[in-house]
C-alpha positions in Angstrom: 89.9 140.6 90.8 90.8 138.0 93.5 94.3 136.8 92.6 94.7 133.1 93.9 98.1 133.9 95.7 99.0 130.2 97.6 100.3 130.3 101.1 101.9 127.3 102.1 102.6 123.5 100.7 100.2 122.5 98.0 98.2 120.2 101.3 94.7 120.0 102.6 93.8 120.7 105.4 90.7 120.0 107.7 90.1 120.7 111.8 88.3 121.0 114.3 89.1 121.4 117.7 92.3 120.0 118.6 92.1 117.7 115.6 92.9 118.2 112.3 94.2 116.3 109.3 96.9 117.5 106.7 97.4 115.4 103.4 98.5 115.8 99.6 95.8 117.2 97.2 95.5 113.0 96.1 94.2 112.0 99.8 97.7 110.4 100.7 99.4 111.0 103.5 103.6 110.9 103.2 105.4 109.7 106.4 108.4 112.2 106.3 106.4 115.1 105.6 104.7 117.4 108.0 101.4 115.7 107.3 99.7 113.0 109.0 96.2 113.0 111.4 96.9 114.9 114.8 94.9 114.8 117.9 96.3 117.1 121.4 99.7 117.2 119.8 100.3 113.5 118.7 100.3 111.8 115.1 98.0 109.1 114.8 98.1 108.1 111.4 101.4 109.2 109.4 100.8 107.3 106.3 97.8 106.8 104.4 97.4 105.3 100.9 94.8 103.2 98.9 95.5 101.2 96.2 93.0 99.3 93.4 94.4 95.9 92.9 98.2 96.8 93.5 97.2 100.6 91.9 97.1 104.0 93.0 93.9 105.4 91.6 94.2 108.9 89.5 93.0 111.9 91.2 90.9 113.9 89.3 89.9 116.6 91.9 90.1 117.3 95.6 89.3 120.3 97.5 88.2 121.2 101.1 84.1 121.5 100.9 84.3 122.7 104.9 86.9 123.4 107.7 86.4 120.0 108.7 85.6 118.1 105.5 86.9 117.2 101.8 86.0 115.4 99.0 88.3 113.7 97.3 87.2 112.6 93.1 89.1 109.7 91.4 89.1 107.3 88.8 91.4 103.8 87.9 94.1 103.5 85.9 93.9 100.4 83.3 93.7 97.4 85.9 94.0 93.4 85.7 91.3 91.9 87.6 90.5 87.5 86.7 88.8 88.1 83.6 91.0 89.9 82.1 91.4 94.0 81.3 89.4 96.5 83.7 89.6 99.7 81.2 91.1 103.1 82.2 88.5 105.6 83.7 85.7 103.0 83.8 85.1 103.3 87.3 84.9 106.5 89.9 86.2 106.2 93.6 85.2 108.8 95.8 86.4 109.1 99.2 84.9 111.5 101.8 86.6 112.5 104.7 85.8 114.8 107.6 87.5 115.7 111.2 85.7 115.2 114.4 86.2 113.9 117.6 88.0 111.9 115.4 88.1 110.8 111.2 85.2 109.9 109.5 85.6 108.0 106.0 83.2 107.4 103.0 84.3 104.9 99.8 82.1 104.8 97.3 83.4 102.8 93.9 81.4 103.2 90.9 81.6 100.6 88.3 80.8 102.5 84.6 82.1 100.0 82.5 79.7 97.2 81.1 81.1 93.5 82.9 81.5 93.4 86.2 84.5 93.6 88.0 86.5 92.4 90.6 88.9 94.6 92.7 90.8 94.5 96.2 90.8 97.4 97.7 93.6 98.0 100.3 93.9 100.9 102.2 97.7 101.0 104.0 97.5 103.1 107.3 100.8 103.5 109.5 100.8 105.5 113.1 103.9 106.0 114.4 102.4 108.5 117.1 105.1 110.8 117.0 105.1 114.5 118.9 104.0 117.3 116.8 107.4 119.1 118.0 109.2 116.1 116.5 107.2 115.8 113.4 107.5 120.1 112.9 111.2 119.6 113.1 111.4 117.1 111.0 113.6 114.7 113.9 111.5 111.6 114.5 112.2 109.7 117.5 110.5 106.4 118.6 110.8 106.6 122.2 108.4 104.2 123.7 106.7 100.7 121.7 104.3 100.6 119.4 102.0 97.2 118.9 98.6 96.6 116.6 96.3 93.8 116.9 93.5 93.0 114.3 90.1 92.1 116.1 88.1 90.2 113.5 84.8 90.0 115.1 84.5 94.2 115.5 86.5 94.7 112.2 88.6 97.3 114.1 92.5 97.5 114.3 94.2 98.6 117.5 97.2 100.2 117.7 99.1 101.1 120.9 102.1 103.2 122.0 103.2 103.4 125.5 106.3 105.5 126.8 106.5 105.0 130.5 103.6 106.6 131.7 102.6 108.3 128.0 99.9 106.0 126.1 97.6 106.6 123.0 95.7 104.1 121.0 94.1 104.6 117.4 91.2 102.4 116.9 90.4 102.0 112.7 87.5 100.7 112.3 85.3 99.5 109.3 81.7 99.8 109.2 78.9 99.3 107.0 80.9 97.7 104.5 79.6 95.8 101.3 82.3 92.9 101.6 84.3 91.8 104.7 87.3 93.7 105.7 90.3 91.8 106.5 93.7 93.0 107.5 97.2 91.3 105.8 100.4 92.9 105.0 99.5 96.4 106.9 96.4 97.0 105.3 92.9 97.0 105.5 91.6 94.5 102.7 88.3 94.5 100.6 87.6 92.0 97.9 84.9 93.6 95.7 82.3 92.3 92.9 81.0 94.8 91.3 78.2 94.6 88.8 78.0 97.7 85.8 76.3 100.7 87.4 77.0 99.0 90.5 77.8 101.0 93.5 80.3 99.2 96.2 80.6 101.7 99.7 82.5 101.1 102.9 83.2 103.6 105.9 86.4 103.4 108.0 86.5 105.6 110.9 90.2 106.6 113.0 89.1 106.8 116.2 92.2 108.4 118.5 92.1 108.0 122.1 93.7 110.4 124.5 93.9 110.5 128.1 90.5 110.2 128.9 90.7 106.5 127.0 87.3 107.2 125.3 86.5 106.7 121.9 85.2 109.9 120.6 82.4 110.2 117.9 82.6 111.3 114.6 80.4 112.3 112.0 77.9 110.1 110.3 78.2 109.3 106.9 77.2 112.1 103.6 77.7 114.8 106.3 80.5 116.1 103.7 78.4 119.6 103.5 75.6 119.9 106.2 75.8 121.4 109.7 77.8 120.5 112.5 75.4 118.4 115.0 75.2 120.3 117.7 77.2 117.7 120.6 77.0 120.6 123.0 79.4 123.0 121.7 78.6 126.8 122.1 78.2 128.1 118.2 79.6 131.4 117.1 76.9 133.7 116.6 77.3 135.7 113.1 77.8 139.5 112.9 76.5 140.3 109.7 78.7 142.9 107.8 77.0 144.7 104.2 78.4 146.9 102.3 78.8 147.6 98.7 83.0 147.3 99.1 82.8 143.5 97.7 86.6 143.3 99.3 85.5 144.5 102.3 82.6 141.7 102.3 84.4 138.6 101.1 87.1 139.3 104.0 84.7 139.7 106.3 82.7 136.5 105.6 85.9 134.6 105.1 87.1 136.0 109.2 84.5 134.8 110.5 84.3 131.3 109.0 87.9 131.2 109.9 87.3 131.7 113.4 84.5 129.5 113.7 87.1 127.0 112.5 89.3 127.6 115.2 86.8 127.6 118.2 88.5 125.2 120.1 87.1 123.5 123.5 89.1 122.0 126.0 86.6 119.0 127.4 89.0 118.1 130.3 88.6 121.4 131.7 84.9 122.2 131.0 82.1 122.2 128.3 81.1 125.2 126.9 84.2 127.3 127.5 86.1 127.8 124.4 88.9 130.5 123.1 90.2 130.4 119.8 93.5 128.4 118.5 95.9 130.1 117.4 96.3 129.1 114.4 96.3 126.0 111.8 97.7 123.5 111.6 100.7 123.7 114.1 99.3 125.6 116.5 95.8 124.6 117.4 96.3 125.0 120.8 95.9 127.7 123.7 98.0 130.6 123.6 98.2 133.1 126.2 99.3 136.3 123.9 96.8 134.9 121.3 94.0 134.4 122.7 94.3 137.6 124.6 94.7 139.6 121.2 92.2 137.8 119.0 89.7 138.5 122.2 90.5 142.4 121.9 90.1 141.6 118.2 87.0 140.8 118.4 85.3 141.3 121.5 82.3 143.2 119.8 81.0 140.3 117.7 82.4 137.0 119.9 82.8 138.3 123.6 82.7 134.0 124.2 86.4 134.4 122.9 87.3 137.0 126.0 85.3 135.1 128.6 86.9 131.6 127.8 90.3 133.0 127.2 90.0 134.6 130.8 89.0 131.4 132.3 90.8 128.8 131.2 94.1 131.4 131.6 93.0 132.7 135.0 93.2 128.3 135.7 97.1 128.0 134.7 98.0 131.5 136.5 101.0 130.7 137.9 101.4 130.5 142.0 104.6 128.9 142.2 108.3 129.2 140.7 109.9 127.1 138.4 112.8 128.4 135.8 112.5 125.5 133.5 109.0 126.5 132.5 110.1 130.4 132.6 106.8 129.7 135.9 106.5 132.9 138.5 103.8 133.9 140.8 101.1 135.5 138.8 102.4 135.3 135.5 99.8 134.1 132.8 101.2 131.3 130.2 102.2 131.3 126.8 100.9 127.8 125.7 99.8 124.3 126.8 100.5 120.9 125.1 99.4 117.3 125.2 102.0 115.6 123.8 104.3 112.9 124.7 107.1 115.5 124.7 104.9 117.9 126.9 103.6 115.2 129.2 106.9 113.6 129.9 108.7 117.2 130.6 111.2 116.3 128.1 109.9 120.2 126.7 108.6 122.5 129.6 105.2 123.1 127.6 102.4 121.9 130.7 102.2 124.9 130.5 105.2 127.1 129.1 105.0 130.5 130.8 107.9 132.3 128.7 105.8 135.4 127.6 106.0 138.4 128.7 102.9 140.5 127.6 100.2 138.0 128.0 100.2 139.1 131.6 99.4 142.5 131.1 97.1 141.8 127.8 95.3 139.5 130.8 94.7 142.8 132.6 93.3 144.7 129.6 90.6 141.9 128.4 89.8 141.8 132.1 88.9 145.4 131.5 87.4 145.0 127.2 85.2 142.3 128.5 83.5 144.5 131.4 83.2 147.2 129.4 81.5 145.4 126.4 79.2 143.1 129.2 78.4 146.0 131.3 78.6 143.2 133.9 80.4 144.1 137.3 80.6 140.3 138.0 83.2 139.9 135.6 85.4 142.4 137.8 84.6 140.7 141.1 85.7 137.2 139.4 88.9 137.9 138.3 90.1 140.5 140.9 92.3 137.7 142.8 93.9 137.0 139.2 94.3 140.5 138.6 96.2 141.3 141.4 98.3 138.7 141.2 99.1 139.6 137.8 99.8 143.3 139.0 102.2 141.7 141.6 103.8 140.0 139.0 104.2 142.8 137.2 106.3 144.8 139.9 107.9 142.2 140.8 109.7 139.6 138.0 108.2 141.3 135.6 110.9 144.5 136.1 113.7 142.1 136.9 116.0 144.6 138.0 113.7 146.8 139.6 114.0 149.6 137.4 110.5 150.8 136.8 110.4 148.8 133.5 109.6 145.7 132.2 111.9 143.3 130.9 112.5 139.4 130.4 114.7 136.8 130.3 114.4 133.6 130.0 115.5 131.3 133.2 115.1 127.6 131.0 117.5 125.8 128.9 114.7 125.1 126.6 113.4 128.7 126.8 112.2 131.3 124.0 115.3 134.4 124.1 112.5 136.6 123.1 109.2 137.1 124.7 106.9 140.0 123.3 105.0 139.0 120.7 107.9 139.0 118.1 109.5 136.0 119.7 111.9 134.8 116.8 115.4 134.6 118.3 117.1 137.0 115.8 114.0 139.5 116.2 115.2 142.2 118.6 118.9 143.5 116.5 120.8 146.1 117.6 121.6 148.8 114.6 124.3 146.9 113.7 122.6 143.4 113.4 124.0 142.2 116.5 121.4 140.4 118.7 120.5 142.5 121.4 121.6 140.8 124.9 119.3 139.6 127.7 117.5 141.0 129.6 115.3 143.4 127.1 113.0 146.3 127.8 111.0 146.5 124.3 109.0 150.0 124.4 105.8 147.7 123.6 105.9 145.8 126.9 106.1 149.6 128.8 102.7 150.7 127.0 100.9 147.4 127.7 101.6 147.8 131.4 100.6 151.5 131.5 97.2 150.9 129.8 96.7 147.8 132.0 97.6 150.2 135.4 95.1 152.8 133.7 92.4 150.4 133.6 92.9 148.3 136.7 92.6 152.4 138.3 89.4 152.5 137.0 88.1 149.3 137.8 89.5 149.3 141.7 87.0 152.9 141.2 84.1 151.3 140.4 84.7 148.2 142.8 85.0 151.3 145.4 88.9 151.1 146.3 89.3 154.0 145.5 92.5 154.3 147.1 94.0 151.5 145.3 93.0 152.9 141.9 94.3 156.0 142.9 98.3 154.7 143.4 98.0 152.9 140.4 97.0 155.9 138.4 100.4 157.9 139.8 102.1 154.5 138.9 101.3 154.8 135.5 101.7 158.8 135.6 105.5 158.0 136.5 105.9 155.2 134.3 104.4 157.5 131.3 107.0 160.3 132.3 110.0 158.0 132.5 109.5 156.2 129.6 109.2 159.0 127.3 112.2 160.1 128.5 114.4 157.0 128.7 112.6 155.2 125.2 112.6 158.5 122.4 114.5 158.9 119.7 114.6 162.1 118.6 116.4 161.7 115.5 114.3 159.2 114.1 111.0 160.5 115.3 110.2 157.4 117.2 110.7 155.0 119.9 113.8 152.9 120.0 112.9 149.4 119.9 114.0 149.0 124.0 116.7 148.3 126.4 119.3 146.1 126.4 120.5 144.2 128.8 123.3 147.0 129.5 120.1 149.7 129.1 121.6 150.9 126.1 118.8 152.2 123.8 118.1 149.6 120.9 118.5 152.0 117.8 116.5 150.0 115.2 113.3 150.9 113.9 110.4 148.9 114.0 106.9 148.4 114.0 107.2 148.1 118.1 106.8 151.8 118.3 103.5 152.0 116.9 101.7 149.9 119.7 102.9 152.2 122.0 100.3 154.3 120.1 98.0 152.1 120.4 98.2 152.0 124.3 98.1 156.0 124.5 101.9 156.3 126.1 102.6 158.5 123.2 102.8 162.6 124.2 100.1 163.8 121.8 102.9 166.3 120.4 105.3 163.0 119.4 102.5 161.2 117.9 101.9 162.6 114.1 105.8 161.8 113.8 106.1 158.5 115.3 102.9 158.0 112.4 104.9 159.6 109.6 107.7 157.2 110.4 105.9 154.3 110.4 104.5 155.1 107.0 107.8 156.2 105.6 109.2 153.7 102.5 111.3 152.2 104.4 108.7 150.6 106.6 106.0 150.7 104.1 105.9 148.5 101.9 102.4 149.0 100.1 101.0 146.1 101.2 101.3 147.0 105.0 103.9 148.0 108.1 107.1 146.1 107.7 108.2 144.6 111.7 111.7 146.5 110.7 112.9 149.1 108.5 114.1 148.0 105.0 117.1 150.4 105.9 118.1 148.2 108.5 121.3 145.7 108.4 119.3 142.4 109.4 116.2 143.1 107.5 114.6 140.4 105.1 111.5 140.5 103.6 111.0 136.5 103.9 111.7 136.1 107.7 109.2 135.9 110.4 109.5 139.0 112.2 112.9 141.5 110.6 111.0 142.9 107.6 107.8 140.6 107.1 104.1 142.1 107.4 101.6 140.8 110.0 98.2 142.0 109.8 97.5 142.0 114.0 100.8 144.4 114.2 99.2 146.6 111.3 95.9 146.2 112.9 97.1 147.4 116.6 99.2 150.4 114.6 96.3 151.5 113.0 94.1 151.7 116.2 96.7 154.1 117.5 96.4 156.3 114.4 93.1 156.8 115.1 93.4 157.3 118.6 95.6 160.2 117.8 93.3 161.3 115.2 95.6 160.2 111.9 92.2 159.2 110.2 93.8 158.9 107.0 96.8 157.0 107.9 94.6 154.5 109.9 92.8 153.8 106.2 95.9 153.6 104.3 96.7 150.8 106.4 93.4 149.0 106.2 93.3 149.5 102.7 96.2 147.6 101.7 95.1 144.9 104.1 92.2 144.8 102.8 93.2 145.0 99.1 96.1 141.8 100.2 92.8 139.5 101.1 91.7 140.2 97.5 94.7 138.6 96.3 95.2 135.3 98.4 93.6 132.7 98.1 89.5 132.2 99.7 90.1 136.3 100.8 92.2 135.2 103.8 94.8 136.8 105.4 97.3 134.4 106.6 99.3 134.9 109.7 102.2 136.9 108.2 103.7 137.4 104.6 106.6 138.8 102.8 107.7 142.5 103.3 108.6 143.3 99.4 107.7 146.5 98.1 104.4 146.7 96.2 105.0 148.1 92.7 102.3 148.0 89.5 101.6 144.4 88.6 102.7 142.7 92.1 101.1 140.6 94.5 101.4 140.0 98.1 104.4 136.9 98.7 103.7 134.3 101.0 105.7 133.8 104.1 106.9 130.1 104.0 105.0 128.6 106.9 102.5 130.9 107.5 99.4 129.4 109.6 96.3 129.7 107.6 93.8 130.2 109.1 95.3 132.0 111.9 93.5 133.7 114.8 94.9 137.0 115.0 95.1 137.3 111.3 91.0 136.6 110.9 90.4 139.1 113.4 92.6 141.7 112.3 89.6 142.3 110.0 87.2 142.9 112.4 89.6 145.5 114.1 89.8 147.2 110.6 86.3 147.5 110.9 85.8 148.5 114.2 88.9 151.0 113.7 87.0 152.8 110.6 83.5 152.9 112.1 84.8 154.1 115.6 83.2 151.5 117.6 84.0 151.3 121.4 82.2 150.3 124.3 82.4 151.8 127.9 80.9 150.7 131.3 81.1 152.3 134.8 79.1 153.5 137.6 77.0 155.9 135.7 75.8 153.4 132.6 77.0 151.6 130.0 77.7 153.1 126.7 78.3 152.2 122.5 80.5 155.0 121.3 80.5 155.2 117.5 82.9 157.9 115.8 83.3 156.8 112.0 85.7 158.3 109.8 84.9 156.1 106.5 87.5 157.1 103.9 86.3 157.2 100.0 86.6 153.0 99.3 84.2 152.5 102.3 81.5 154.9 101.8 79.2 152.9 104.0 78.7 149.7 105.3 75.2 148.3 107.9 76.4 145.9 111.0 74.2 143.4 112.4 74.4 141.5 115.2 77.0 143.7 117.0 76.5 142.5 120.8 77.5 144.5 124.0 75.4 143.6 127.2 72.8 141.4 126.8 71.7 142.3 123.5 73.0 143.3 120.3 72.4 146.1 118.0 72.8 147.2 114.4 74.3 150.0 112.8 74.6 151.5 109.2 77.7 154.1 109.0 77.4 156.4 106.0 81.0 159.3 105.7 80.3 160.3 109.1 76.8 159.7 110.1 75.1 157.0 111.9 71.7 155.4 112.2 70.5 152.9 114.3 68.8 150.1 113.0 67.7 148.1 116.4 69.5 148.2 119.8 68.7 145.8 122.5 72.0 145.8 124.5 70.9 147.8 127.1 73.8 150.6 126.0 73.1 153.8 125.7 74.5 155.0 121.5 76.1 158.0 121.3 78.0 159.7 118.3 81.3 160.7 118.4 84.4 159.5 120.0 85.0 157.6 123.2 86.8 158.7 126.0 89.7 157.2 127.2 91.5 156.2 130.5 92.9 159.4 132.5 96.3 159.5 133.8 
């Protein structure tokens, strides 16, 4: 039974693209909240309300209908209009909203009573057009001038703010409107006859303009429910999952409308690249590490994510230095804004390069997408990038030249931590202490040996052979050293890194179980490195906790010291299976999958508590989770594609779909449709351990049983 377990503020919220909208469950939209209508990092609108002469209506319902629309159902309080008494619940106002290229609005007033009535309808909008940094932090800061002018003749109001060179305008308009608009006291005005039965409609539309100074379209009116029209935007193309696991299903389905959600398009760089944001609503945006993941995620059902995130990041590559944005020859970025904050370098976010593994993740989707594509092209493209990225890697990457990786931030507005667990108490030492700068986290040393492994193999089959052969001994050393430098022996695991005195960081962690993932693990360490990431104190039921519950600084509601986050549990239980821990790797899926069950629309949001599961309990929300989230939705297509064995390998000799499933008793079998590789797709029903193929038209060749892996 699906539990409705609520992450976050009772809010809706709608997107699409870089625009989205967050409000209370009654429409309005509080100034000092984190609410308000956001487009590229700026608030437009940051207070909405409408009022029937001088009252708030009463909500009776509201709920999302899509990712980019709501409905929202109310009726009227007992109202005065010039005749007298306008009786409670005697007329119905429904307002329509959806998110665009910019807000769409639909009133529709009802009159049910039996005179006719006359109302004013004002509708109070407020932009103060702050950054979505300042707005997050709850800090807001009018740094430039705002001014609005009401133009009668288009029945629009225009609002401007300009901060030196920094300048957005929000255009409101009113259209088809059954009485004329008019604009007093801050808000738009309607005065309304209307008859019993009588239906009175207006639209309004918010209309935000960037730095292209366009106005940008928005949906027409009653399109509440229907399809998106298609304004040139690549759709996501559905892989169809079946199975008689409902759980299974429901999470599926609910993935991939989440990432169709999240397909975001940049149009100043190009049309028809897109990579998915990372998550909603603070973070609709590119990500480097993100972007990378959720493309490993799912590279077998959207390779479009891969091949966007790959261009747009090979584009902001760095070729030069600069410390205030953490900026080094070759480095790939951590994220891009828009904002005035952004734009005016008052934050070091055009772009922000403090991340450390989305260099080497850059490497390794270089590599997933050729394999899945089959297409040498894709090799040839990005060679340059790759390079350059390997040169970072040797270079600032190991910043004091020790064979492994480390960072440290160089800007005063920097992020002290930069692998994917980047909250600035994240990396403890046993005793609590924060672990001092620089850090090598055992993570980052794995990523970089199965991005030298697969750069080998793809100088081998651009013929540079030579080149793929020192990078291969590279990795051979860096394999050898780090399992002697980075194990614990008397924890059966990997400490968590380095310090900035190379003193081993004795904590343990999820960290270790990547390394698995990445195939740096000795096949004789690996069944213990699983058994102590399954152990209670880092199992909590409903997943792998990021730290031990043993440990001095864990707590179960912080973002990255004893929380759960389905990508970490995802990547861990891809290296269980790699090391043949079949059961282990469906333990883990399991209670993932059993968590969707409980929160709300089967969604796994971006993290959540790390409590212990005991009869009776349900999975706790972490407070400011994104939902949806990118590497979240995918995590269930990993699950998937960890249980049915599904891999894909290209070289000189062919191109190949490697199936190997190990379903465990709650799976028994489950049909795929739509799986694409090459040019084609193909579909595949997994029963226990057997296969059959349904269609194939990728051009791969399917073989049963498990694929082989890089070679040291």
């Amino acid at each position: 039974m699906t539990l409705p377990i609520q992450v976050g503020p009772s809010t809706i919220t709608m997107n699409r693209d870089d625009r989205f909208v967050v409000c209370q469950p009654d429409g309005r939209i509080e100034r000092l909240a984190e609410e308000g209508f956001f487009a590229r990092d700026t608030r437009f609108v940051s207070g909405y309300e409408v009022f029937l002469n001088g009252q708030r209506p009463a909500l009776l319902n509201a709920s999302p209908v899509k990712f980019y629309s709501s409905r929202f159902e109310y009726t009227n309080p007992e109202l005065l209009d010039r005749d007298g008494v306008v009786p409670r619940h005697s007329l119905g106002l429904r307002i329509d909203r959806t998110v665009s290229g910019g807000v769409h609005e639909d009133y529709d007033i009802v009159n049910y009573g039996r005179r006719p009535v006359r109302l004013t309808i004002e509708i109070e909008i407020e932009s103060d057009f702050a950054d979505i940094f300042d707005v997050k932090a709850g800090r807001l800061v009018r740094r430039g001038e705002i001014n609005a002018r009401w133009f009668r003749s288009t029945r629009e109001l225009r609002t401007t703010y300009v901060h030196r060179e920094f300048v957005r305008e929000l255009v409101i308009r009113a259209d088809r409107s059954d009485s004329t608009p008019q604009f007093a006291n801050g808000r738009f005005v309607f005065i309304a006859e209307v008859a019993p039965k009588g239906v009175w409609h207006t639209c309004l539309r918010w209309l935000p303009l960037t730095s292209s100074k366009r106005r940008p379209s928005t949906l027409p009116c009653n399109a509440l429910a229907g399809p998106l029209p298609d304004e040139g935007q690549p759709q996501l193309r559905r892989v169809r999952l079946e199975t008689p696991n409902h759980t299974v299903r429901r999470a599926w389905d609910q993935a991939q409308l989440d990432m169709a959600s999240l397909q975001l398009e940049d149009p100043t760089f190009a049309k028809g690249v897109f990579i998915p944001a990372a998550g909603v609503p603070w973070f609709v945006t590119l990500f480097g590490r993100d972007s990378l993941v959720v493309s490993m995620q799912g590279i077998s059902g959207y390779p479009e994510f891969a091949a966007g995130a790959l261009r747009r990041l090979s584009e902001l590559q760095a070729t030069e230095d600069d410390p205030q944005r953490d900026m080094e020859p070759g480095k790939i970025p951590h994220e891009i804004r828009h904002g005035e904050l952004a734009q005016l370098r008052i934050l070091p976010f055009q772009p922000y390069y403090g991340t450390h593994d989305a260099t080497s993740l850059f490497l390794i989707v270089i590599s997933y997408l050729y394999q899945w594509l089959g297409d040498v092209a894709v090799l040839e493209r990005y060679l340059p990038n790759a390079e350059a990225a390997l040169r970072w890697i040797d270079t600032s990457g190991d910043r004091d030249g020790d064979g492994f990786q480390e960072y440290k931030t160089r800007s005063s507005h920097g992020y002290y931590n930069q692998g994917w667990k980047d909250a600035g108490d994240a990396i403890p030492h046993a005793d609590g202490s924060l672990a001092p700068l620089p850090l090598a986290l055992c993570e980052l040393q794995g990523y970089v040996y199965d991005a030298k492994l697969r750069m080998a193999d793809i100088y081998e089959i651009l013929g540079r052979t030579r080149k793929g052969a020192r990078l291969r001994a590279e990795a051979r050393e860096l394999y050898d050293r780090f399992n002697d430098a980075f194990w614990w022996e008397a924890e059966g695991t990997y400490y968590l890194g380095l310090d900035g005195d190379k003193k081993p960081i004795e904590t343990v962690a999820s960290n270790a179980g990547h390394c698995l993932a990445n195939g740096i693990v000795p096949p004789d360490r690996a069944a213990r490195v699983v058994q102590r990431l399954t152990a209670p104190d880092m199992w909590s039921g409903w997943g792998i906790r990021t730290l031990s519950s043993d440990h001095v600084a864990y707590n179960p509601f912080s973002y990255q010291t004893g929380s759960v986050w389905p990508h970490d549990n995802a990547m861990i239980a891809g290296g269980f299976r790699r090391y043949g821990h079949d059961a282990e790797a469906a333990q883990v899926a399991l209670a993932m999958f059993e968590a969707t069950e409980r929160f709300q629309a089967n969604r796994l949001p971006e993290l959540f508590a790390g409590l212990s599961r005991d009869p009776g309990s349900f999975p706790v929300q972490y407070l400011g989770a994104s939902v949806p989230q990118a590497w979240a939705a995918g995590s269930i297509f990993r699950f998937v594609a960890i249980l049915c064995g599904i891999h894909a390998t290209s070289d000189l000799n062919g191109s190949r779909l490697y199936v190997d499933p190990a379903l465990p008793e709650w799976l028994p079998e489950l049909t795929i449709r739509n799986l694409r590789a090459g040019n084609g797709a193909a579909g595949l029903r997994f029963h226990d351990s057997e296969v059959e193929i349904l269609s194939n038209t990728t051009g791969f060749e399917v073989v049963h049983g498990p694929a082989p892996r890089p070679t040291r």
